[in-house]
C-alpha positions in Angstrom: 0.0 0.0 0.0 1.6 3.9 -1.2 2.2 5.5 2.2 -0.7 7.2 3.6 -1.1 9.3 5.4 -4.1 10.2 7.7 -6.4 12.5 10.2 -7.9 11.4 14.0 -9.9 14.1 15.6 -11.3 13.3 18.7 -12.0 16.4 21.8 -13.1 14.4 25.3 -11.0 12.4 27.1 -13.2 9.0 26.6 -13.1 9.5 23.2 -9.5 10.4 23.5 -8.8 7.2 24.9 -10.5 5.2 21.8 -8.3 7.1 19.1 -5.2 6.4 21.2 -6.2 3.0 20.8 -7.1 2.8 17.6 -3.8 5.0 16.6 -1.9 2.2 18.0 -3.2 -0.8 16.7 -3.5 1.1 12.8 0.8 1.7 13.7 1.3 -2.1 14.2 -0.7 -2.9 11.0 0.9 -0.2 8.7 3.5 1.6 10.3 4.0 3.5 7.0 0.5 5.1 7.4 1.9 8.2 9.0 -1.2 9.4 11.8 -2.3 13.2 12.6 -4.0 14.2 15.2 -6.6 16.6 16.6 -6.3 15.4 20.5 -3.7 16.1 23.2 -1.1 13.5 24.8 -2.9 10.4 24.8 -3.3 10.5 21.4 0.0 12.0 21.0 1.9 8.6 22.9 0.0 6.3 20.4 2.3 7.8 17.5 0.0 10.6 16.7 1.5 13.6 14.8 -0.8 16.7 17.1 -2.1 19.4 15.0 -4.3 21.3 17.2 -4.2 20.1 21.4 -7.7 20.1 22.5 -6.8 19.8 26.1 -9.6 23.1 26.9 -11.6 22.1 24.2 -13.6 19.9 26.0 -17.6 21.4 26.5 -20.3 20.7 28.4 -23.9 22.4 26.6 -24.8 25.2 24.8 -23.5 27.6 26.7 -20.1 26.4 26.8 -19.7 25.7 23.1 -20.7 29.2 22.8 -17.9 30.6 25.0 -15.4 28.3 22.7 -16.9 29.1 19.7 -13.5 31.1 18.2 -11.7 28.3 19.2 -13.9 25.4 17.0 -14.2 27.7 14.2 -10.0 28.1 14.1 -9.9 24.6 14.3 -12.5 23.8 11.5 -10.8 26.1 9.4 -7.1 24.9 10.0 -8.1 21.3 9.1 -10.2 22.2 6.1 -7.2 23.8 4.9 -4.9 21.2 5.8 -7.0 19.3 3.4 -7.1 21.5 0.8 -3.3 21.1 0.7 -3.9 17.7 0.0 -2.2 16.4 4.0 -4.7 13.8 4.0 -5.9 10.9 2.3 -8.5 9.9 4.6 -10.1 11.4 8.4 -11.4 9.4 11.4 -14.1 10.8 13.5 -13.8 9.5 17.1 -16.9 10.5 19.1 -17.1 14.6 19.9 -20.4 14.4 17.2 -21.0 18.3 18.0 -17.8 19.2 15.7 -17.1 16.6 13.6 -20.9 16.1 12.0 -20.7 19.7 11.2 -17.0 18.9 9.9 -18.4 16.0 7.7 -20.6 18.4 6.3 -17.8 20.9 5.3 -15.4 17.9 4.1 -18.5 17.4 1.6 -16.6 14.0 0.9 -13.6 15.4 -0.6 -11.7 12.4 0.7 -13.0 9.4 2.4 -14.4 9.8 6.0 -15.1 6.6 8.6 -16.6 7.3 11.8 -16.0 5.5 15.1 -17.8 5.4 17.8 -20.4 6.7 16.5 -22.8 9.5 17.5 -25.7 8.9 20.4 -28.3 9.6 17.4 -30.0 6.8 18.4 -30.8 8.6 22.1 -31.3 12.0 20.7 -31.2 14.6 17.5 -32.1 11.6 14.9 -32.4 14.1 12.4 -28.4 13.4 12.5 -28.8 10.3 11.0 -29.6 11.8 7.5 -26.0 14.0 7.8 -24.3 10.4 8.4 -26.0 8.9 5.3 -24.6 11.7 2.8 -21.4 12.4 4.6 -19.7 9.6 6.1 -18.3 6.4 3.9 -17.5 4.3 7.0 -19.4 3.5 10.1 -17.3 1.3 12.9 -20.0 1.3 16.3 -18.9 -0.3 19.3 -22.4 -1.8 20.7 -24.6 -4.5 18.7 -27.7 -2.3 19.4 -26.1 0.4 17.6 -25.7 -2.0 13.9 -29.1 -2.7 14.4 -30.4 1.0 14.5 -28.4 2.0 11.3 -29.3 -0.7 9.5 -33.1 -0.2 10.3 -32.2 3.1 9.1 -31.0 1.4 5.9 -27.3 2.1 7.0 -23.9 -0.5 7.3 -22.1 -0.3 10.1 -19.6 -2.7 11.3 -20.0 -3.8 14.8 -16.0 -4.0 16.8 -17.3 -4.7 20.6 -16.3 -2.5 23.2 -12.0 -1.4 23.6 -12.4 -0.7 27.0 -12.4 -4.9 27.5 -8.5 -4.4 27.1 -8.2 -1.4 29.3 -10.5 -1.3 32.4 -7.5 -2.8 34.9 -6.2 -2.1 37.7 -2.2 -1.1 38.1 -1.7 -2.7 41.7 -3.2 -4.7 43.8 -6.2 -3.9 46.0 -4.2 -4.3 49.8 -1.3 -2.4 48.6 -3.4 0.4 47.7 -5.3 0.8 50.9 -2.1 0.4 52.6 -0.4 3.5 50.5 -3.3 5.3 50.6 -3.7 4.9 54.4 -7.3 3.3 54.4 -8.5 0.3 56.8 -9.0 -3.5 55.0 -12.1 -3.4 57.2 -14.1 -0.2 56.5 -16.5 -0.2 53.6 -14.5 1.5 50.8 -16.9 4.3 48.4 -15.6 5.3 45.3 -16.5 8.9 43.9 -16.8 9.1 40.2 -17.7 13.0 39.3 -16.6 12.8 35.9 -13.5 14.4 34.0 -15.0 17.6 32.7 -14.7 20.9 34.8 -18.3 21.4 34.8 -19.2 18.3 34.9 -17.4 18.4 38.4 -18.8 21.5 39.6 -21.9 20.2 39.5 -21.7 16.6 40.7 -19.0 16.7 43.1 -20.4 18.5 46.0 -24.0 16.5 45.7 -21.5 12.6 46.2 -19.7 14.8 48.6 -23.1 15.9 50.5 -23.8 12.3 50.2 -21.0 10.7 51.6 -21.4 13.0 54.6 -25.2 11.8 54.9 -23.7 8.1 54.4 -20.7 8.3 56.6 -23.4 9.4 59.6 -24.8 5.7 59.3 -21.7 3.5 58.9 -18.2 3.4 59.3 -17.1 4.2 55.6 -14.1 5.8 53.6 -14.2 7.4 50.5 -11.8 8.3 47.4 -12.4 10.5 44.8 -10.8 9.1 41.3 -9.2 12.2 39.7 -8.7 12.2 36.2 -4.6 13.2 35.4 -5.8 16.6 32.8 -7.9 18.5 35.5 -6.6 20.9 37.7 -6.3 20.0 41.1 -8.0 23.7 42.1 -11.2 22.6 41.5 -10.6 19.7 44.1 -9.4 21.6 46.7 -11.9 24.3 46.4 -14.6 21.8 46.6 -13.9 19.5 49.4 -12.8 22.4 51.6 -16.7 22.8 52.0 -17.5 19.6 53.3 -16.3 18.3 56.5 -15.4 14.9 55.5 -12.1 13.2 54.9 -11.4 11.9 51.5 -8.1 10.1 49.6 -7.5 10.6 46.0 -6.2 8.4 43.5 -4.7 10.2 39.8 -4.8 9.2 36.6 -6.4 5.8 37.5 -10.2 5.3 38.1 -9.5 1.7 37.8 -7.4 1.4 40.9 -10.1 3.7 42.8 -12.3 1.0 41.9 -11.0 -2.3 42.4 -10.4 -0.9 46.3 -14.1 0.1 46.5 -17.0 -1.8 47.7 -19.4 0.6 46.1 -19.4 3.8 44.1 -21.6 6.8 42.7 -20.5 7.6 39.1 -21.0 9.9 36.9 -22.9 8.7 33.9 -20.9 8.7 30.5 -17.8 6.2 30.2 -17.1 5.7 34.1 -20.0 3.5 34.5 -19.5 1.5 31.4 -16.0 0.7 33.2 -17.5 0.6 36.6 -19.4 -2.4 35.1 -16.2 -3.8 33.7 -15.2 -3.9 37.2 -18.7 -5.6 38.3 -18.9 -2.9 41.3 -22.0 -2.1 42.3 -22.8 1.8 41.9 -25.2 4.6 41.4 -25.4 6.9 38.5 -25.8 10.7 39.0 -25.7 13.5 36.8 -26.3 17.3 36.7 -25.8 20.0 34.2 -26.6 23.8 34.2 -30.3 24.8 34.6 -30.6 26.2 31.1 -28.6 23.7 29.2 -30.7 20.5 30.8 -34.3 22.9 29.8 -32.7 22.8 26.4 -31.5 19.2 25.9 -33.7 17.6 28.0 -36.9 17.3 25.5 -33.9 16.0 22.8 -33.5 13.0 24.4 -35.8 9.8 23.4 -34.9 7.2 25.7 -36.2 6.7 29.1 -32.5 6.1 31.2 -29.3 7.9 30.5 -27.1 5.6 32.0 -25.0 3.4 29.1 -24.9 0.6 31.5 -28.8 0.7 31.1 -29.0 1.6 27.8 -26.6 -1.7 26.8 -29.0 -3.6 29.4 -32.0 -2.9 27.9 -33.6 -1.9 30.9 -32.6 0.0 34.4 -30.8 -2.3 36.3 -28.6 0.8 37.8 -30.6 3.5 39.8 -30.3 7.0 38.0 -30.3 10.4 39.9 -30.5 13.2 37.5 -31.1 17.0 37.6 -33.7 17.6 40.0 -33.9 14.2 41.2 -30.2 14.4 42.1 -30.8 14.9 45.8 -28.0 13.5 48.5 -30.9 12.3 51.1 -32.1 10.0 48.2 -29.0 9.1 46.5 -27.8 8.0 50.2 -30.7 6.1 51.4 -30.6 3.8 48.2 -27.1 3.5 49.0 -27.1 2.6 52.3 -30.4 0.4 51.5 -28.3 -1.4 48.7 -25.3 -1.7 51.3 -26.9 -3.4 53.7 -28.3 -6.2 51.3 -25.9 -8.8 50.1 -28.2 -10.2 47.9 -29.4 -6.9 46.3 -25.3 -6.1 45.8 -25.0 -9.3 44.5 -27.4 -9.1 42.4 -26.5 -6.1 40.7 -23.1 -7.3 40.6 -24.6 -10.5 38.0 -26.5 -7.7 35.9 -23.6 -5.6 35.5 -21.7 -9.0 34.2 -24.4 -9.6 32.0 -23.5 -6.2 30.6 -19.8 -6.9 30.5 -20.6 -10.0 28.1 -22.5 -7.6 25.6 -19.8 -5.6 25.0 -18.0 -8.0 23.1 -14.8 -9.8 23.2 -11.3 -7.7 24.1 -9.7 -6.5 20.7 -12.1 -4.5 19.2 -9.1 -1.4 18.6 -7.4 -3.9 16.6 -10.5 -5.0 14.5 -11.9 -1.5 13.8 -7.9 -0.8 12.7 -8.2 -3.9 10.7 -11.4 -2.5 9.3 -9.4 1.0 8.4 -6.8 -0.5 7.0 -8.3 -2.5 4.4 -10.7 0.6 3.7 -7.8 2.7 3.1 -5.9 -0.4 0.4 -9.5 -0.2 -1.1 
């Protein structure tokens, strides 16, 4: 195959992690195929050539996108240029659908497009679907569910399983962390999952702290906050200082947070998909600003919001969301779940039910496999 050379442009950290992946496993199929990259050092490690670091570009609803607005239309512009000069001979959409939809649709298929992990369109905005159709030559999806709805939609899509299979591990062993982290064997052990975004953690943060405070009043337990390696610790310290209640951290790995906790309240998006990896029992929580939930809210056609429930079919994971986010409830159920071994353990089976949907470990390698084969075609 001529050299190639291509474009990955993914913007949140989850989706991030997927292009690193996939950057990796396309460099052990071709290493000739020389890889660019709109992302930051994840990507960056994988072998990734970066073009534009979106380590602020990450947003969280209208508002935000409006306050980064200059910054998406530079971007837009610089790539669409970059193409112009001919750079490219084929771009990868990874997730971030805001941008690179309305990229697609500027690209007007002047080279080859493939999307992977595709777009929630299938949860909200279907009107998406048709911008898919007329704009994008390759669709690699990551859940079975999601083949189905594009090809009801009379769209192919290949179907890779789930790369978080190969990731969601932990880096040392459960007693050693306690130990270093200076936590008892013999306390019940909560993890805090408030997400990776600054806003996100704004928001959610100080309701699982005002939780933990409510739970900690009924049992002896200890908490740690899993802190994602990009975000500041400012917005940490600024937080907890408001809450009399001692938590540890643990940086840069959620899955080491995890495999010491006994329970955990999570922050829907990606965390509870590997939460459910893990088979720890949790509760999902999530709040935005008032005026961005009044706006997306009626967008959204599915009754949960949780991916764990959306992969299940069903609500097996308790959701707390917006107005329903209150501490009092989030810690009763909590507490209720706590002291039933066979509720715990029966979520714990669901969420391995879950685990076996997502596929078998690989799928990086298989939607590389996929690329690379597009690309020699």
């Amino acid at each position: 195959m001529a050299k190639k050379q291509i474009l990955i442009i993914c913007g949140e950290p989850s989706g991030e992690l997927h292009a690193s992946l996939l950057a990796t496993e396309i460099k052990k199929l071709s290493p000739e195929i020389k890889i660019s990259g709109v992302g930051s050092s994840l990507l960056a490690q994988a072998g990734a050539e970066i073009i534009f670091d979106t380590k602020d570009l990450s947003v969280m609803g209208l508002f935000d996108v409006l306050k980064k607005l200059p910054k998406f239309i530079l971007l837009k512009q610089l790539i669409l240029d970059k193409i112009k000069q001919g750079k490219f001979d084929a771009v990868i959409f990874v997730d971030f659908s805001g941008f690179n939809l309305r990229l697609a649709r500027a690209i007007n298929n002047s080279l080859p497009t493939i999307y992977y992990v595709s777009p929630q369109v299938w949860a909200s905005r279907a009107k998406r679907i048709a911008v898919i159709k007329k704009y994008i030559r390759k669709m690699i999806v990551l859940f079975e569910f999601e083949k189905e709805f594009y090809m009801k939609h009379g769209l192919e899509a290949d179907c890779v399983g789930h790369a978080l299979l190969d990731v969601v591990k932990p880096s040392i062993g459960k007693d050693e962390l306690l130990h270093k982290l200076s936590l008892a064997n013999d306390k019940t052990t909560i993890a805090l999952l408030p997400g990776s975004r600054k806003q996100e953690i704004n928001k959610i943060l100080p309701i699982m702290l005002k939780t933990a405070q409510l739970i900690n009043q009924k049992i002896n337990a200890q908490f740690v906050i899993a802190k994602p390696k990009q975000t500041d610790w400012g917005i940490y310290d600024r937080i907890t200082a408001k809450f009399k209640i001692e938590v540890k951290f643990v940086e840069g790995n959620t899955y080491d947070a995890l495999n010491i906790a006994d329970f955990a309240l999570v922050c829907s998006g990606t965390a509870t998909l590997e939460t459910a990896i893990m088979e720890k029992p949790f509760l999902i929580i999530y709040k935005m600003g008032l005026l961005n939930y009044l706006l997306y809210r009626p967008q959204v056609k599915i009754p949960f919001i949780g991916i764990v429930n959306i992969v299940a079919g069903r609500k097996i994971i308790p959701e707390y969301i917006q107005f329903g986010a209150a501490p009092a409830k989030i810690a009763a159920n909590a507490l209720e779940l706590l002291d039933n071994r066979i509720k715990l353990e029966n979520m714990r089976v669901e969420l391995a039910a879950v685990k076996s949907l997502l596929g078998q470990p690989g799928a990086a390698h298989r939607a590389a496999k996929i690329i690379v084969d597009f690309l020699k075609n």
